[in-house]
C-alpha positions in Angstrom: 0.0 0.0 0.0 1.2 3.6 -0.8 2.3 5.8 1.9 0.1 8.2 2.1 1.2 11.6 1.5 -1.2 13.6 3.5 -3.8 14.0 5.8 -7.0 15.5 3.7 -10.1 17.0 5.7 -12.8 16.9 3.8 -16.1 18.9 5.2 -14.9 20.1 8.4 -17.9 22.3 10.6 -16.5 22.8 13.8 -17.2 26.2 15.2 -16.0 28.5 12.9 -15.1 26.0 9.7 -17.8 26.8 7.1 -17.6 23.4 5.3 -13.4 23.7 4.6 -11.2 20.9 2.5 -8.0 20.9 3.2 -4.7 18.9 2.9 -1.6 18.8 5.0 1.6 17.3 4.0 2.9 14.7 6.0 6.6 14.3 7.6 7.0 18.3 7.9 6.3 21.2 10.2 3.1 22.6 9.2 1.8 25.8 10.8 -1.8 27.1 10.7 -2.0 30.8 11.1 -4.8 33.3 10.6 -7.2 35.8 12.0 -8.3 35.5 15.5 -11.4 33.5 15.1 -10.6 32.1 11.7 -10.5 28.4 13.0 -7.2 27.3 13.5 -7.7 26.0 16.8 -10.8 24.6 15.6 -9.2 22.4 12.7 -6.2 22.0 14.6 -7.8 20.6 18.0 -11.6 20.0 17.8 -11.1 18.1 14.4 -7.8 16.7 13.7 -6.7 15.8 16.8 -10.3 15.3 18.3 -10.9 12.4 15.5 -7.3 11.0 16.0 -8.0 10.6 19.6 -11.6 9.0 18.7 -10.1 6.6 16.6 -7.2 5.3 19.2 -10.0 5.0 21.9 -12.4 3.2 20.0 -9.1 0.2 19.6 -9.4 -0.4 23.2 -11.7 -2.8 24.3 -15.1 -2.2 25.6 -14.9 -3.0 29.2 -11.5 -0.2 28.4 -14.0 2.2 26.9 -16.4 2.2 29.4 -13.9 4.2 32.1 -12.9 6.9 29.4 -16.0 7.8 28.4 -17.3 7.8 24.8 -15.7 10.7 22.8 -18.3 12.2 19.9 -17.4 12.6 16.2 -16.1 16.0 15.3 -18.6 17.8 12.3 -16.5 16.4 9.7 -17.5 14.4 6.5 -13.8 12.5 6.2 -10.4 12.4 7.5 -7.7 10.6 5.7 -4.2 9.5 6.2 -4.4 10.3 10.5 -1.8 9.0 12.2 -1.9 8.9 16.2 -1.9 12.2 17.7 -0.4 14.2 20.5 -1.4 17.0 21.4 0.3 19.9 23.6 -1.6 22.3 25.4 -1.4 26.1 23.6 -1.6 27.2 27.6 1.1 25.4 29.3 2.5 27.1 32.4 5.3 25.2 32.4 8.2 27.7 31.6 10.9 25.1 32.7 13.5 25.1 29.7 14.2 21.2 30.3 10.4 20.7 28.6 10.5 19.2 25.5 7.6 17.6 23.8 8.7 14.3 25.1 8.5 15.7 28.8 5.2 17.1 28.3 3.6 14.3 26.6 5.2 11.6 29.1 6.8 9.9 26.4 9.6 10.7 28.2 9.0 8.5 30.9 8.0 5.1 28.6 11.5 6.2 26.9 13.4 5.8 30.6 12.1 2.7 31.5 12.6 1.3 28.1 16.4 2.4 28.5 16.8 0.7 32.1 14.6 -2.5 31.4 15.8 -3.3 27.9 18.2 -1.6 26.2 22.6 -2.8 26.1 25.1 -1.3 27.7 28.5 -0.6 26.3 31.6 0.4 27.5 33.0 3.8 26.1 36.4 2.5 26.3 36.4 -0.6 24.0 32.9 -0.3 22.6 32.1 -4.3 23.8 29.1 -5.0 25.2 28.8 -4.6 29.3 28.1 -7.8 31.4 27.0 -8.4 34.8 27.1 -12.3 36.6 25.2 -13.5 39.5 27.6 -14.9 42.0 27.0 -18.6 40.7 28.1 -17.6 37.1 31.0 -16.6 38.2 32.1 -19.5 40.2 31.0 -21.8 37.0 32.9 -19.5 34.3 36.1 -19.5 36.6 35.8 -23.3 36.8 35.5 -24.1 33.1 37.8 -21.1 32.0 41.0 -21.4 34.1 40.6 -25.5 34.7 43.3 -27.2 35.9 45.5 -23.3 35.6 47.1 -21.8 39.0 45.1 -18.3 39.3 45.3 -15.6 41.7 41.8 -14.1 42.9 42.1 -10.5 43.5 39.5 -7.2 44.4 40.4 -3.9 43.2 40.7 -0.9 45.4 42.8 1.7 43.5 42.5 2.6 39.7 45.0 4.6 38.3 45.1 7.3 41.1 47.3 9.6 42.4 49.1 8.7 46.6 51.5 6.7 48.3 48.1 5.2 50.4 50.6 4.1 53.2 47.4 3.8 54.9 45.6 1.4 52.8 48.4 -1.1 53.1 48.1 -1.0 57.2 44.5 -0.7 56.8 44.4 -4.5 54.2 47.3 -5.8 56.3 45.1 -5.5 59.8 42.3 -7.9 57.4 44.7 -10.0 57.4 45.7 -9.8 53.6 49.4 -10.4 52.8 49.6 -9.5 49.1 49.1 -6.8 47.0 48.8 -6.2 43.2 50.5 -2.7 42.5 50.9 -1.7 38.8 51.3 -5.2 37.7 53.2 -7.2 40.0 52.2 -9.0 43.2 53.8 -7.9 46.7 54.4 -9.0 50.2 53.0 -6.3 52.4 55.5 -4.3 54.1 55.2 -2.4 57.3 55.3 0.8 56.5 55.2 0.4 53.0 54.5 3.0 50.7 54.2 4.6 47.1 55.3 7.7 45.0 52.2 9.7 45.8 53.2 11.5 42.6 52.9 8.3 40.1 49.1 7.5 39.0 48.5 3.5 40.4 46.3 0.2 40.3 46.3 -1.4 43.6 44.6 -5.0 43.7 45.0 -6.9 46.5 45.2 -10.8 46.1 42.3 -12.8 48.0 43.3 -15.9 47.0 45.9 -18.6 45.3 44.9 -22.0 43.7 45.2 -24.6 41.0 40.9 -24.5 39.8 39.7 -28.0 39.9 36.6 -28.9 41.0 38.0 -29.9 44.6 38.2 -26.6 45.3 34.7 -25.0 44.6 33.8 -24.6 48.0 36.7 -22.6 48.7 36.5 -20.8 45.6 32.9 -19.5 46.8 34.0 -18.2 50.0 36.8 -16.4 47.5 34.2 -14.7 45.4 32.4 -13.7 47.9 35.3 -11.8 49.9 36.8 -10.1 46.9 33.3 -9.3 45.5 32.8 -7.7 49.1 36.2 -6.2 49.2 36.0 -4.8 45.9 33.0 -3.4 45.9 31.2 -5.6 43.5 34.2 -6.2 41.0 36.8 -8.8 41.1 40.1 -9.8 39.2 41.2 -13.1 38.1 44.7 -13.2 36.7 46.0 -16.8 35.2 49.6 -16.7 37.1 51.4 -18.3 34.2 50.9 -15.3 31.9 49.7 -12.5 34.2 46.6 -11.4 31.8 43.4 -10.3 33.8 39.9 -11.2 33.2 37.2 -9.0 35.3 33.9 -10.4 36.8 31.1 -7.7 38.3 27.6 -8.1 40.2 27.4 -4.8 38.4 27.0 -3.9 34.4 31.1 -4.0 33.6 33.4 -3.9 30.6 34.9 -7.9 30.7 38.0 -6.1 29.3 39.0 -3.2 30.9 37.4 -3.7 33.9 35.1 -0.1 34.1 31.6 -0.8 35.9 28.6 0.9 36.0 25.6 0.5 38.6 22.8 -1.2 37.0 20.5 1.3 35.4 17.2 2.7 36.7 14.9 4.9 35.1 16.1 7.9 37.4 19.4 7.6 35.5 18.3 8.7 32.2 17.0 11.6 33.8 17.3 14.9 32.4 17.0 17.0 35.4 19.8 14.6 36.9 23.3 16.5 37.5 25.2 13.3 36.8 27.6 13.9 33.6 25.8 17.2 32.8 27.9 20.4 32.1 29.2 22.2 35.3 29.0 25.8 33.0 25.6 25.6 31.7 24.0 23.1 33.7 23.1 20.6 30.6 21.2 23.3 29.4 23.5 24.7 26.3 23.2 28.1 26.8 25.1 30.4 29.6 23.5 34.2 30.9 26.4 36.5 31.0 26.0 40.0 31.5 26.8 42.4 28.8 28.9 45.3 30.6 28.5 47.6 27.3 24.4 47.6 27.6 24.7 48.5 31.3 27.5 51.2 31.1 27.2 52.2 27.2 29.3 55.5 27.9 31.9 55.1 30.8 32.6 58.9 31.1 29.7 59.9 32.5 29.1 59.1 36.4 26.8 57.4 38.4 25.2 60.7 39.5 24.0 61.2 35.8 22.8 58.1 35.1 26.0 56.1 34.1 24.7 52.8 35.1 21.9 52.5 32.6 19.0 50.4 34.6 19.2 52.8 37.7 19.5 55.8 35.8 20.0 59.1 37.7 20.8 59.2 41.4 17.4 59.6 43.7 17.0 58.5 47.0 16.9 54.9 46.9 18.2 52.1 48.7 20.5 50.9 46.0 22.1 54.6 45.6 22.5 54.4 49.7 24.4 51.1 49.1 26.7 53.0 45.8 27.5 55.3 48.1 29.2 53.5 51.0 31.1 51.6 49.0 32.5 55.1 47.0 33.1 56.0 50.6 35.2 53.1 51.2 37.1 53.1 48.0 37.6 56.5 48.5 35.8 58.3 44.6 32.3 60.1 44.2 29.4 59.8 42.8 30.1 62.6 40.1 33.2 61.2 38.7 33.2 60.0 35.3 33.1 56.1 35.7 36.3 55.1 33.9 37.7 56.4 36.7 36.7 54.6 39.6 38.9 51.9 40.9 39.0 48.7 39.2 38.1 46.8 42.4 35.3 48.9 43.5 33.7 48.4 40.1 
């Protein structure tokens, strides 16, 4: 079937409409515009959209129906080529500049819950697909991936930060820990051991040694559960024959490199949320910055004449009380030009 190209009104008699045809392209912007009273609200809402609404309604069932209400037929011989409608309200009070249509409409919030509940995530470091495993998994894919191989279990505390985190080392030695990853390679704890607090590091500290078979699954539980607890949700297996890593989360992580994100909920696609937003305009794209040249268009007249544009000549006002203790503290008048007022009482 052709797509059709427009929507055609054929006999519309709402209100003001005196019997009107008309066609409106689809897939564009189309604005109606006219006299007051001409009918463009009338075509626009009490027909169009009226008979779009009438025609979703009447889908739902009947026992559906009965709690909306029936809606009646606009004064209109034929409509073709309607799609669904949405409608916004001309008189919406809403002068947040977050709304969108999608905010308005509540579309918005279908969208977030369709993002948290179904959609992938991917790391923005190597673009592969994020996992997350269940305790279980984890046991079972370190059992059939590192089988009869002599693996180290570690937990991640530092990535690549900044410290010489003497303190961490007492703090994982009084748990009763005795090895540390740093940068690479696996160390004895020290006492008083310490870094260059100038050099970025990776600080893992090792859990657990074994050789996986399947003799040691009850110990490799308790393993993943104390690094998964010390590593706040992330642990590291490394295959001690050729030292490569392979991560394992409870939360959404990059099986790669190791980055984790919480699992998403709808409140994280949130638009009014200050996570990852910019710090100068507040996610909103634009930035208010006063323009000095409006407000003080000639600098060589003073205050006293009207210099400052929006408080124009000096009366007796509260603002022109508070001009004139801080000329008395930066020691200039009132009736000097205002190029020559101190930089720092400007």
């Amino acid at each position: 079937m052709k797509q059709q190209e427009y929507i055609e009104v054929f006999g519309a008699r709402v209100h003001n409409l005196k019997n009107i045809d008309v066609k409106i392209p689809r897939e564009k912007l189309v604005v109606i515009t006219g006299l007051s009273g001409s009918g463009k609200s009338s075509l626009a809402f009490d027909t169009i959209y009226a008979e779009g609404q009438r025609r979703y309604i009447e889908t739902f069932s009947a026992y559906a129906r009965q709690f909306l209400g029936g809606l009646e037929r606009p004064d209109v011989d034929k409509i073709d080529g309607l799609s669904p409608v949405i409608s916004i309200e001309q008189k919406t009070t809403n002068k947040s500049p977050r709304s969108t249509v999608g905010t308005i409409t509540e579309i918005y919030d279908f969208l977030r819950l369709l993002y948290a509940r179904a959609a992938d995530a991917y790391s923005y470091n190597t673009d592969q697909k994020m996992v997350s495993y269940s305790d279980e998994q984890i046991k079972e894919l370190i059992l059939s991936e590192f089988q009869g191989k002599k693996i180290a279990v570690l937990a991640p505390l530092v990535k690549s930060r900044k410290g010489h985190y003497r303190e961490l080392f007492e703090q994982t030695s009084k748990q009763g820990f005795v090895r540390v990853r740093i940068n690479g390679e696996i160390k004895e704890i020290e006492k008083g051991m310490r870094l260059d607090r100038y050099k970025t590091h990776d600080i893992e500290v090792v859990i657990d040694r074994l050789l996986v078979d399947n003799s040691v699954e009850k110990r490799l539980e308790e393993t993943i559960k104390t690094a998964l607890y010390t590593g706040d949700n992330i642990l590291m297996v490394i295959d001690l024959e050729n030292n490569t890593p392979r991560y394992f989360s409870r939360d959404l992580m990059c099986p790669t490199s190791g980055i984790a994100y919480p699992n998403p909920e709808p409140n994280t696609f949130s638009f009014n949320s200050p996570k990852g937003a910019c710090t100068n305009c507040n996610g909103l794209g634009i930035t208010d910055e006063v323009n000095l040249k409006k407000i003080i268009p000639d600098a060589s007249v003073s205050i006293k004449n009207g210099g400052i544009i929006p408080l124009g000549e000096q009366k007796n006002s509260w603002i022109f009380k508070q001009l004139e203790l801080i000329a008395e503290r930066h020691q200039f008048k009132l009736n000097e030009a205002i190029d020559k007022i101190p930089k720092e009482a400007m």
